[in-house]
C-alpha positions as CSV (number, residue, x, y, z in Angstrom):
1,X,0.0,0.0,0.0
2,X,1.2,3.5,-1.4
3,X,0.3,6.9,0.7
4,X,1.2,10.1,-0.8
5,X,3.5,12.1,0.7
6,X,2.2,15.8,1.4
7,X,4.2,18.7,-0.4
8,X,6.5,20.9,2.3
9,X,7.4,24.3,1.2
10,X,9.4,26.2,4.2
11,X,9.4,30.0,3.4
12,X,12.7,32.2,5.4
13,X,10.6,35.8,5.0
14,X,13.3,38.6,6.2
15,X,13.4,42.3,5.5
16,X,13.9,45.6,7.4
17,X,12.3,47.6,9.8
18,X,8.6,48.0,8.5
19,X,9.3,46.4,5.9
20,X,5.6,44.6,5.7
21,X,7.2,41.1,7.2
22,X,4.1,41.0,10.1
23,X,1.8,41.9,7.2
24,X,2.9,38.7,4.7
25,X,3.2,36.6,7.4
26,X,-0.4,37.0,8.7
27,X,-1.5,36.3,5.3
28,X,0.3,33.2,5.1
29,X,-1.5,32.7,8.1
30,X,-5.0,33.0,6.5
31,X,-3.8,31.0,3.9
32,X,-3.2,27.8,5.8
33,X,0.7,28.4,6.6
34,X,2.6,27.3,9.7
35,X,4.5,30.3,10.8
36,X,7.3,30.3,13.5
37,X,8.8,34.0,14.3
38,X,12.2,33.9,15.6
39,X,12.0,37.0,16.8
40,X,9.3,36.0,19.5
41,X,11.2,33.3,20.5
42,X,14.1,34.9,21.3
43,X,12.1,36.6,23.7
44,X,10.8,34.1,25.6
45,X,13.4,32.5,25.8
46,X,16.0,35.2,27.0
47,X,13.7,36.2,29.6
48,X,15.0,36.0,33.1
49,X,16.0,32.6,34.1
50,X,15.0,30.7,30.8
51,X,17.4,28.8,28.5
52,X,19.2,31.4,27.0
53,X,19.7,33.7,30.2
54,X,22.3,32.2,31.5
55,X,24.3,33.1,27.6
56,X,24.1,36.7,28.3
C-alpha cells in the first residue's frame, strides 16, 4: 500500500524595519501556513532565568 507524501514548502521571509514582514506573514497565516517567528522566541526564551539567560 502506497500513501502520498504531502508537499513541504518552508518560506525564510526577512526584510527591514517595517518592511511589511508581520503583514505577509499574517496572510500566510490566513492562507493555511505554519508560521514560527524567531523574533518572538528569542524573547521568551531570554527572559530571566530561561534557556538562553544564563548566555548573556
Amino acid at each position: 500500500m502506497f500513501y502520498k507524501q504531502e508537499e513541504i514548502n518552508i518560506i525564510g521571509l526577512t526584510g527591514g524595519i517595517a518592511s511589511g514582514k508581520s503583514t505577509v506573514s499574517t496572510i500566510l497565516v490566513e492562507l493555511g501556513a505554519k508560521v514560527i517567528d524567531a523574533d518572538a522566541l528569542v524573547r521568551e526564551f531570554s527572559e530571566p532565568y530561561c534557556p538562553l539567560w544564563n548566555f548573556y
